[in-house]
C-alpha positions in Angstrom: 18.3 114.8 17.8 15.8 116.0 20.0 16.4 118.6 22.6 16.4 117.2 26.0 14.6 119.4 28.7 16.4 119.6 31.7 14.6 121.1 34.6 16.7 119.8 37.6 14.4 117.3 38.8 14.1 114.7 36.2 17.4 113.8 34.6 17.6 110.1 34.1 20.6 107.8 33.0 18.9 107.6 29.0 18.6 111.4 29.0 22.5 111.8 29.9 23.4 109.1 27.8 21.7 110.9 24.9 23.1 113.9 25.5 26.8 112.5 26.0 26.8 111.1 22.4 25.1 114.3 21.0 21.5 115.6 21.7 20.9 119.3 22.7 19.7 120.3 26.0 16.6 123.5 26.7 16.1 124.2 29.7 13.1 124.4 32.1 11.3 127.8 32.3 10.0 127.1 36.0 13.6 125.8 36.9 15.0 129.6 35.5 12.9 131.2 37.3 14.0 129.1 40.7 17.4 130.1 39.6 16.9 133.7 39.2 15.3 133.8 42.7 18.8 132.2 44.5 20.9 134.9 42.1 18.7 137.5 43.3 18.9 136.9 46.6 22.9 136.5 46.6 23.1 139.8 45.0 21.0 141.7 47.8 23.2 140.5 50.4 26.1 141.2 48.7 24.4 145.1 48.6 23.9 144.6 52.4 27.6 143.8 53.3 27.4 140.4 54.4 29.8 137.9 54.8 28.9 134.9 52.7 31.4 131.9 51.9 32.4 131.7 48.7 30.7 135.2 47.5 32.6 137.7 49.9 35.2 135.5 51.5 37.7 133.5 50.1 37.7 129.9 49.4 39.1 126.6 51.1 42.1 127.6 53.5 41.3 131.1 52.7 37.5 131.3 53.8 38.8 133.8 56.6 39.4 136.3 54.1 36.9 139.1 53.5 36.6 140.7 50.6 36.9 144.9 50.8 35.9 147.3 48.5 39.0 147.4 45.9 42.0 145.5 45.1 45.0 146.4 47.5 47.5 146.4 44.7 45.9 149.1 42.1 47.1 151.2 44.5 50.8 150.3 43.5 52.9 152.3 40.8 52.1 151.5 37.7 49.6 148.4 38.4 47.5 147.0 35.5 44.1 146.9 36.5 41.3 144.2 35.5 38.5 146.6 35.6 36.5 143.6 37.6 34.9 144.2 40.6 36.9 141.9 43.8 34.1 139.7 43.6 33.8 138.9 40.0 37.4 138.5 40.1 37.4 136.0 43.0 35.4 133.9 40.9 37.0 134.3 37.9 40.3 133.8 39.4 38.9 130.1 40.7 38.5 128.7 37.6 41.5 130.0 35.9 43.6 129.1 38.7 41.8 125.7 39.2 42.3 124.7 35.5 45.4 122.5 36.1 44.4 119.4 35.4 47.2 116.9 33.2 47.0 114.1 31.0 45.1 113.5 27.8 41.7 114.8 27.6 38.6 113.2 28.3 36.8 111.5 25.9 33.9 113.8 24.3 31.1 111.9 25.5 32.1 112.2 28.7 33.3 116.0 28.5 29.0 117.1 27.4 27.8 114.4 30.0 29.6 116.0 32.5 27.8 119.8 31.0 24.8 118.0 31.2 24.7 117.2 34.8 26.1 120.5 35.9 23.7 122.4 34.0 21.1 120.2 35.2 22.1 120.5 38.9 22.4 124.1 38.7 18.5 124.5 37.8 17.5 123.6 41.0 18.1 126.9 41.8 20.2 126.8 45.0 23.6 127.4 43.4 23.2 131.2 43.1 24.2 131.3 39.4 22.5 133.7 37.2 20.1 132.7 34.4 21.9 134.1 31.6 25.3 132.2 32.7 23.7 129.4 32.5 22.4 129.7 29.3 25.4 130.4 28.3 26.7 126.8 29.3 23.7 125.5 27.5 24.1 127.1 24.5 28.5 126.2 24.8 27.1 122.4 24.5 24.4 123.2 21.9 27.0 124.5 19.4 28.9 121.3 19.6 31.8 122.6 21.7 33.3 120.5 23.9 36.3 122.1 26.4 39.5 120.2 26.3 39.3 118.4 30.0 42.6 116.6 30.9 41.9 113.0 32.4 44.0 113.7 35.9 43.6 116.6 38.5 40.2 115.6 40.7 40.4 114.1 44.0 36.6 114.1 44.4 36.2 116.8 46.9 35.6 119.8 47.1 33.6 117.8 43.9 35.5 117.5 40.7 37.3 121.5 41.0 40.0 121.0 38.6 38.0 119.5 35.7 35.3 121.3 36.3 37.4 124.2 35.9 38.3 123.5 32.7 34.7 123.7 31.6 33.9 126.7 32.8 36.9 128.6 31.8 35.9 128.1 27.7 33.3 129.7 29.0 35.3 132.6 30.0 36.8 132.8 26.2 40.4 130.9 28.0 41.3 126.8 27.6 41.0 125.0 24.9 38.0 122.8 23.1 37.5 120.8 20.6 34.9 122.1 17.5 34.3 120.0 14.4 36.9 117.7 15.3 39.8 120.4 15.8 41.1 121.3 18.9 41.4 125.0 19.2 41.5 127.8 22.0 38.7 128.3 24.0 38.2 131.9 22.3 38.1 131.0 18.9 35.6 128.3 19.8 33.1 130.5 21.1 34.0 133.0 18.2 33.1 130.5 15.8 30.0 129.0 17.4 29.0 133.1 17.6 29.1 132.9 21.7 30.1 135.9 23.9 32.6 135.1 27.2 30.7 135.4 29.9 31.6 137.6 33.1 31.3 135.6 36.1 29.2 137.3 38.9 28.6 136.2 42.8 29.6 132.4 43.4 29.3 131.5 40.0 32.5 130.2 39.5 32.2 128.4 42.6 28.9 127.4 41.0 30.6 125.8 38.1 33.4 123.9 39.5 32.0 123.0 42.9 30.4 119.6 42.1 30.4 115.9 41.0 30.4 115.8 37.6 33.3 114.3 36.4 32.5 110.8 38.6 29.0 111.1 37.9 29.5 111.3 34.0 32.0 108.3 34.2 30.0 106.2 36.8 26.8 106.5 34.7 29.3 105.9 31.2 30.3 103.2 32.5 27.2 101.6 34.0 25.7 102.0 30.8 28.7 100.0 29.1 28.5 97.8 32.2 24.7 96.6 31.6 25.3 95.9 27.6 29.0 93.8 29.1 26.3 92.1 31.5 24.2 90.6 28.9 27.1 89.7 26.6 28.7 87.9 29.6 25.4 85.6 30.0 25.9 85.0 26.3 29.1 84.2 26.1 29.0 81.8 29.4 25.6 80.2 27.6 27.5 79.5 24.4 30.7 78.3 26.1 28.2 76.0 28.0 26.5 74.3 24.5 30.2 73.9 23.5 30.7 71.8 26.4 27.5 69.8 26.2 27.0 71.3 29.5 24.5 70.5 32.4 21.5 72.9 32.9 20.3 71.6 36.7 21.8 73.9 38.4 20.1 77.0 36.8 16.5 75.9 37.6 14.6 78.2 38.9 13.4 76.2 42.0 17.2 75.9 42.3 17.8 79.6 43.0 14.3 80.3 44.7 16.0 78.9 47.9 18.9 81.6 47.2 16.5 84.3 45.9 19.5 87.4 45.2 18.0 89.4 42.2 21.2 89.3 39.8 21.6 85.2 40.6 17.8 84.6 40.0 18.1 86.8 36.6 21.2 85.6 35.6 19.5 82.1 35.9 16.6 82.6 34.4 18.4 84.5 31.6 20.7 80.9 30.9 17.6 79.0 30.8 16.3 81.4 27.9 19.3 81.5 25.8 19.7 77.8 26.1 16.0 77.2 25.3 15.8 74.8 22.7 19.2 73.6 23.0 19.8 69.4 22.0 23.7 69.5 22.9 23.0 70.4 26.7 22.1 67.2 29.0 23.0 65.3 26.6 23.6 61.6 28.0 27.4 61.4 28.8 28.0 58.1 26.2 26.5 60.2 23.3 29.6 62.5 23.3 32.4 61.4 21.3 36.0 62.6 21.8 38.2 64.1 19.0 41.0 62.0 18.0 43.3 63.7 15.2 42.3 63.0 11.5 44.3 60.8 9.6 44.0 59.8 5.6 42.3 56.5 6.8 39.5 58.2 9.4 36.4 58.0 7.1 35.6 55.7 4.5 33.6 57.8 2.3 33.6 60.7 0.0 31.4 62.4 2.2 33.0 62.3 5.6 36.1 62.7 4.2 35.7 66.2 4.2 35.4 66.4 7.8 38.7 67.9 9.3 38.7 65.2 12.5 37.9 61.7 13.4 36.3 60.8 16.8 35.9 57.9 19.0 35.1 56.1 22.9 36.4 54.1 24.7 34.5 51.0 26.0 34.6 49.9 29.4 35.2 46.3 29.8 32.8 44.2 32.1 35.4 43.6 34.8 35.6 47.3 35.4 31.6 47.5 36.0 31.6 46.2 39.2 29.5 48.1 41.7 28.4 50.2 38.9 26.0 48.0 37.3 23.5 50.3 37.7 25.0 52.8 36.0 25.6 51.5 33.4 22.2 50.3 32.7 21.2 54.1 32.7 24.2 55.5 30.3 25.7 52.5 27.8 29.6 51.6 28.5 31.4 54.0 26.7 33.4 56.9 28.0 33.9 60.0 25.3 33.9 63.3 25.7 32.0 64.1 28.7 33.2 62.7 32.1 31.0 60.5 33.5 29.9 63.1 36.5 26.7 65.0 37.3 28.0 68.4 37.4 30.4 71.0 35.5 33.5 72.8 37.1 32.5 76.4 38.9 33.5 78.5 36.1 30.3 76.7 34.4 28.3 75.6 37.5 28.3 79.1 39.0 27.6 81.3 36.4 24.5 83.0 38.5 26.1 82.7 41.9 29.2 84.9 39.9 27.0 86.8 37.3 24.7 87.4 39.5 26.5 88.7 41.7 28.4 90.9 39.8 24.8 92.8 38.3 24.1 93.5 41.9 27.0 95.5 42.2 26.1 97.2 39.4 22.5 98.0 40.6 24.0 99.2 43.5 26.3 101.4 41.5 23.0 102.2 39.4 20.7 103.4 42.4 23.3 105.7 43.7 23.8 107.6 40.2 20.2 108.1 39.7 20.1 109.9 42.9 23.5 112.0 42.3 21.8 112.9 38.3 18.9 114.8 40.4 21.3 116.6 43.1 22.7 119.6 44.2 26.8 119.2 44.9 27.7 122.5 45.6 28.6 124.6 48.1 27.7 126.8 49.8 23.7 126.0 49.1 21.4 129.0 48.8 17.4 128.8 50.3 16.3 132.6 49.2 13.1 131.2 50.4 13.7 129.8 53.7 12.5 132.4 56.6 15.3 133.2 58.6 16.7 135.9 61.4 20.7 135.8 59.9 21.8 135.1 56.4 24.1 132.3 57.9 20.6 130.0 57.7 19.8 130.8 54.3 23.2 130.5 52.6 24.8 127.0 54.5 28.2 125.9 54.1 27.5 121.7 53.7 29.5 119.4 52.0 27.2 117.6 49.1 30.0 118.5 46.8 32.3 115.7 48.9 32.0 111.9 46.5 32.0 109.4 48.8 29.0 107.7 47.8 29.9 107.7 44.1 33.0 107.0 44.9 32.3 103.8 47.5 29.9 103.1 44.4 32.3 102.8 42.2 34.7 100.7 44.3 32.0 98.0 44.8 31.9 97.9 40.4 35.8 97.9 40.4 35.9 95.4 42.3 33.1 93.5 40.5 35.0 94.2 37.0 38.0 91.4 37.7 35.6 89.0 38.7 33.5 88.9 35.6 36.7 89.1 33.5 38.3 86.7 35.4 35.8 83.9 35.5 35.3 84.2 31.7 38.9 83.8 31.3 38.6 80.6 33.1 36.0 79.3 30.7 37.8 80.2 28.1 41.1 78.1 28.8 38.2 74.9 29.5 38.0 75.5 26.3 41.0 75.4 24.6 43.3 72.5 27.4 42.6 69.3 26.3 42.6 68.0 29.6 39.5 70.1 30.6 37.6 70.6 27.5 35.6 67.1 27.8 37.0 65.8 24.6 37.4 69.0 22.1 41.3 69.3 20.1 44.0 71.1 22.2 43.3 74.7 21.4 40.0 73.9 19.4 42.6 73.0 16.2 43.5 69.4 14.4 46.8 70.3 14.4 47.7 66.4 12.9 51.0 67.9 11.7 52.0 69.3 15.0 52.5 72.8 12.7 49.1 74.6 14.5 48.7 76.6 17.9 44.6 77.2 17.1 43.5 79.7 19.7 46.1 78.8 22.2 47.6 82.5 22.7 44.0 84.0 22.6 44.0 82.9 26.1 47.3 84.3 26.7 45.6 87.3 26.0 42.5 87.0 27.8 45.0 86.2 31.3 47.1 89.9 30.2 43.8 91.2 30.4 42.7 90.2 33.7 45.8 90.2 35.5 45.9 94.2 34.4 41.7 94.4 35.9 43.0 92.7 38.5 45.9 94.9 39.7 43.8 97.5 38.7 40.7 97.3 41.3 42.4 98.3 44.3 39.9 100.8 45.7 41.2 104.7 45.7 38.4 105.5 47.8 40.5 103.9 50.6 43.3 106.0 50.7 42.7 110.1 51.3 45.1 113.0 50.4 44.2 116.0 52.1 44.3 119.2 50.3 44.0 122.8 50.6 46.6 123.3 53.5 44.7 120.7 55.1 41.0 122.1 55.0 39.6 120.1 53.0 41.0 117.2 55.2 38.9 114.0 53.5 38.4 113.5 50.0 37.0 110.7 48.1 39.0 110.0 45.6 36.1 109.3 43.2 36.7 110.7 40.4 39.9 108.6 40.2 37.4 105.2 41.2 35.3 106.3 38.2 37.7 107.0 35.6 39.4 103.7 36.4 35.6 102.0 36.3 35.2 103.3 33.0 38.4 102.4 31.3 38.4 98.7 32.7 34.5 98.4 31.3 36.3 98.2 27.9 38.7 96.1 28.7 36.1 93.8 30.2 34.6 93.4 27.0 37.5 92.7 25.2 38.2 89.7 27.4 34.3 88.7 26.5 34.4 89.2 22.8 37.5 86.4 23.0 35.7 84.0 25.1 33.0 84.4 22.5 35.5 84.1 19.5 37.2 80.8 21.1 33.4 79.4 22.1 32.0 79.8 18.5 35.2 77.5 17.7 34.1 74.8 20.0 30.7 75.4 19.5 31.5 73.9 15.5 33.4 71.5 16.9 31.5 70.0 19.6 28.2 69.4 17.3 29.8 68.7 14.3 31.4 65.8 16.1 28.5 65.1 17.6 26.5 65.0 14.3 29.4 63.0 12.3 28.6 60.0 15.2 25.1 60.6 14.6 25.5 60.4 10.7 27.9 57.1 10.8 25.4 55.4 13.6 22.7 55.6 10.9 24.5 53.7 8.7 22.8 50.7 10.3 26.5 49.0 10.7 27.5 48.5 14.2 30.9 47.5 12.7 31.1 50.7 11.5 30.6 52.1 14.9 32.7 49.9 16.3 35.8 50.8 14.5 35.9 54.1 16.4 35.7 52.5 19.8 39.0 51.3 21.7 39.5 48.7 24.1 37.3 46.5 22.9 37.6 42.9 22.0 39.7 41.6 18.9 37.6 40.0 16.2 38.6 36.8 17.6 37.7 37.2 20.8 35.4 35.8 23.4 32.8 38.4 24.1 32.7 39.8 20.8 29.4 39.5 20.3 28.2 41.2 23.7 30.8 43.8 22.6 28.9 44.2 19.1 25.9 44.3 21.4 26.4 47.5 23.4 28.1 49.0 20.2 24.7 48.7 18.7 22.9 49.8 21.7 24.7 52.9 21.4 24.5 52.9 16.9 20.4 52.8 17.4 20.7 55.5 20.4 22.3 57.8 18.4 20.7 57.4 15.0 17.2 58.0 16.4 18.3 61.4 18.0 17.4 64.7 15.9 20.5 66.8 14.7 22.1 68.5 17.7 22.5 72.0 17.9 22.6 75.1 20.2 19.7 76.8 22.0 17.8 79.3 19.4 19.6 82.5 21.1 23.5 81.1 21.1 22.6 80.0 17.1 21.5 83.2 16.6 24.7 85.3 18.1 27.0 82.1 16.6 25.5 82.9 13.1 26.3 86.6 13.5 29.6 86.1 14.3 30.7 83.4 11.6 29.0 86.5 9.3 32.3 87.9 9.8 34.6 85.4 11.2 35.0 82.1 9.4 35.7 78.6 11.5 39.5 78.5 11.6 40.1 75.1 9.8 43.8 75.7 9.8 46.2 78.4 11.5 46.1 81.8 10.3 46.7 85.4 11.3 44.1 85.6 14.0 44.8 89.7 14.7 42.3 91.4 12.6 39.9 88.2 13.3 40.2 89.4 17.4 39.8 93.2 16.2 36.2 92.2 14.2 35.3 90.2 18.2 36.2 93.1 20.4 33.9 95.5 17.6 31.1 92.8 17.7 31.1 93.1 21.3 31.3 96.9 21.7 28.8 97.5 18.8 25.7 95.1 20.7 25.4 93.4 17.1 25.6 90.2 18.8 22.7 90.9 21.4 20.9 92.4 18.8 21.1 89.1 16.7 19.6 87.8 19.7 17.0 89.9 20.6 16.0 89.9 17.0 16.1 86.0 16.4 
């Protein structure tokens, strides 16, 4: 793959992307030589004697200790000496002492994103590392090795110090890290890439572990996964609505000019495209036939045997016309599948207003991590060229290292996450409840035996899923722990907010991929019902017709013939229309998916069927289909 430069002022979401799943990083020669200026500098006033945080004091709670000029304990009997200065081992003893971080470790990807950004924050050269220690963390994630980071031990200020600890201290020749797959000791690692430990000098540990990287690596992980989940979600909700024959007025675009929010007016313009083309949406309501369970006697020929339902309407007599005489000179008097109403439930209706709303979240989310990619977050922040009488103005104490605004970031998309899951959920189980699907089987199977459940526990699933996002989003920003014998007083709790954003992304797309799954069920059914009226109404027999339409009159009957009438209104209605089918984008992601998952004709183990819709989902294959239709 090809190197990507980092020079501290132009690192975007791609670039860390790239590097998280594998590309090398140089460095910026102009950005180096920043860098050796602030290292410089650092090292002059150490020469001069003066107190700087972090380089000749202690840290945190500690920061009123000054450093003297040898350890106080070599001079006891018998003490083993380290042979490091007291400020190389203040830093050194930061990052083996912050290293306590439990759990199972991060997931690679996120372990060289996190490299990237602290390598790329340090070039900006006010961190006061030195330019061959940071080479040496460039060339750690060059050779593929990738420190063994447990999941829990930041609270998102002072930045990400216990994860960012266990970075660094691989670099030391101490941890653990994975190489080729195994996970070995942090000394063998470099041994085998052929990397030296590195010494720290002034700050440099504090350089290392002092920052946002852990909740910057997640938040832009997860944004990434979030903006592919967008698109699917559109997808999904536009096949869901062909399967229901749904209503498109309320995603016109002069519709959502008088409510002009970017995601809503994307999100609607975005239906409109992937419904473009479609025959099975706005569809006249008396066009829709309702299933009704196949029996031996359904069809009458060879033909339409073979279809695995029957369908019907019912008619509505004259006496129940009253006042709605007009009406039904508009749509003919049958009532089938599709209630006899101008709009669709929220879940269908609101798919911009919810969508929508949810991408601007996400933007928001986005905006701040583009600015956090280019930034410095640690502390204290070194200007060797800023002209000043005391070196109290040149080497500040701030607190950029603090992650509130990732964190509140974050919070907004975990919030955001149950929403989209949720309201997917709901469209799913219109699918599959016979009372809300406008006419499809319960749980999209024939079931004529009573023997078949169909897709019924697939929504089970979905619910598990979303009840778990749902109790899940509670914002950790909210709710502070102070630390370091209580000076570091507020934290953010970010790195907590991002870690949970980025585990619930993939469970958001597994609640997607079933809505897809049990849509692409519906889907068949609706317009191969749709198209088995079609095919008997060309028959040119209105009895024909008629024989799938209750409430009409016997044979015998007065008003048979007016009966015959309508039913032929509605024969010639039907056989003039084209075949139905789906807007050009839905067929194209419905064919994909019935590549590898049949139509479920009868029950069968639906396990490995759910595993292929979660991969579909996660791999893009099914946006690709439509983006290369």
């Amino acid at each position: 793959m090809k190197p990507i430069l980092l020079d501290g002022q132009s690192l975007s979401r791609d670039k860390l992307v790239e590097i998280a799943y594998g590309a090398p990083v140089a460095l910026d020669d102009s950005a180096l030589k920043a860098v050796a200026r602030a290292a410089d500098f650092l090292a002059e006033q150490v020469r001069r004697e003066e107190p700087i945080y972090g380089v000749s004091t202690g840290f945190g709670s500690n920061a009123d200790k000054l450093l003297g000029a040898h350890p106080l304990r070599d001079s006891l009997p018998g003490a083993a000496k380290s042979g490091r200065s007291l400020h190389e081992e203040l830093q050194h003893n930061l990052i083996i002492t912050h290293a306590v971080c439990v759990g199972e470790p991060m997931a690679p990807e996120v372990v060289r994103a996190m490299l990237g950004i602290r390598i790329n924050t340090l070039l900006k050269g006010h961190s006061g590392i030195r330019v061959e220690t940071l080479r040496a963390l460039a060339a750690l994630l060059n050779a593929g090795i990738v420190p063994v980071v447990p999941s829990l031990g930041s609270v998102g200020a002072s930045g990400d110090l216990a994860p960012l600890s266990h970075l660094a201290i691989v670099l030391l020749g101490g941890g653990e890290a994975f190489h080729q797959g195994e996970r070995i000791s942090g000394a063998e690692a470099l041994q085998r890439a052929g990397l030296q430990p590195v010494s720290l000098s002034y700050k440099e540990g504090l350089a290392l572990n002092n920052g946002t990287a852990q909740m910057l690596a997640m938040g832009v992980l997860a944004v990434y996964r979030l903006e592919h989940l967008l698109d699917t979600a559109d997808l999904a909700a536009a096949m869901t609505i062909d399967a229901f024959a749904g209503r498109l007025g309320a995603f016109a675009e002069e519709v959502h000019a008088l409510r002009p929010h970017p995601g809503q007016v994307h999100v609607a313009t975005r239906l409109r495209e992937l419904l473009a083309g479609s025959t099975l949406a706005d569809i006249p309501y008396h066009l829709v036939p309702k299933f009704r369970s196949w029996m031996p006697h359904s069809w009458d020929t060879p033909e339409a045997q073979a279809l695995r339902f029957d369908i019907g309407w019912d008619w509505v007599p004259t006496d129940q016309r009253h006042g709605r005489e007009k009406f039904y000179q508009r749509f003919r008097p049958f009532r089938g599948g599709k209630k006899h109403q101008p709009q669709d439930s929220y879940s269908l209706r609101c798919i911009p207003q919810v969508h929508g709303a949810v991408r601007d979240a996400v933007a928001q989310a986005r905006r701040v991590l583009e600015v956090e990619l280019n930034a410095v977050t640690d502390n204290p922040l070194v200007f060797p060229d800023k002209q000043a009488d005391h070196v109290e103005e040149q080497v500040i104490s701030a607190g950029h290292f603090h992650g509130m605004p990732l964190a509140l970031a974050m919070s907004y998309v975990k919030a955001a996450i149950p929403v989209l899951a949720s309201i997917s959920e709901r469209r799913l189980n219109k699918l599959v409840d016979p009372a809300t699907n406008d006419g499809l089987p319960a749980f999209l199977i024939g079931n004529e035996d009573g023997t078949e459940s169909g897709h019924m526990i697939v929504q089970y699933t979905a619910a598990a899923i979303v009840n778990d996002l749902t109790s899940r989003a509670h914002p950790a920003s909210v709710f502070s722990i102070p630390t370091s014998a209580n000076a570091e007083d507020h934290v953010s709790m970010g790195a907590n907010e991002a870690r949970h954003v980025l585990a619930m992304a993939q469970d958001l797309g597994k609640v997607l991929a079933l809505e897809i799954y049990t849509a692409a069920q519906a889907l068949d059914l609706r317009r191969d019902m749709i198209n088995a009226a079609r095919d008997l109404s060309r028959r040119a027999d209105a009895e024909a017709l008629a024989a799938k339409v209750q409430g009409g009159p016997l044979p015998s009957a007065q008003g048979r013939a007016d009966f015959l009438d309508e039913v032929e209104a509605l024969r010639a209605e039907l056989a003039a229309t084209e075949e139905f089918h789906p807007g050009e984008a839905v067929a194209a992601a419905h064919a994909r998916l019935r590549q590898a998952i049949p139509f479920l004709d009868r029950d069968r183990a639906l396990d490995g069927e759910v595993a292929t819709a979660v991969k579909l989902v996660e791999s893009g294959v099914l946006l690709d289909a439509v983006r290369g239709r």
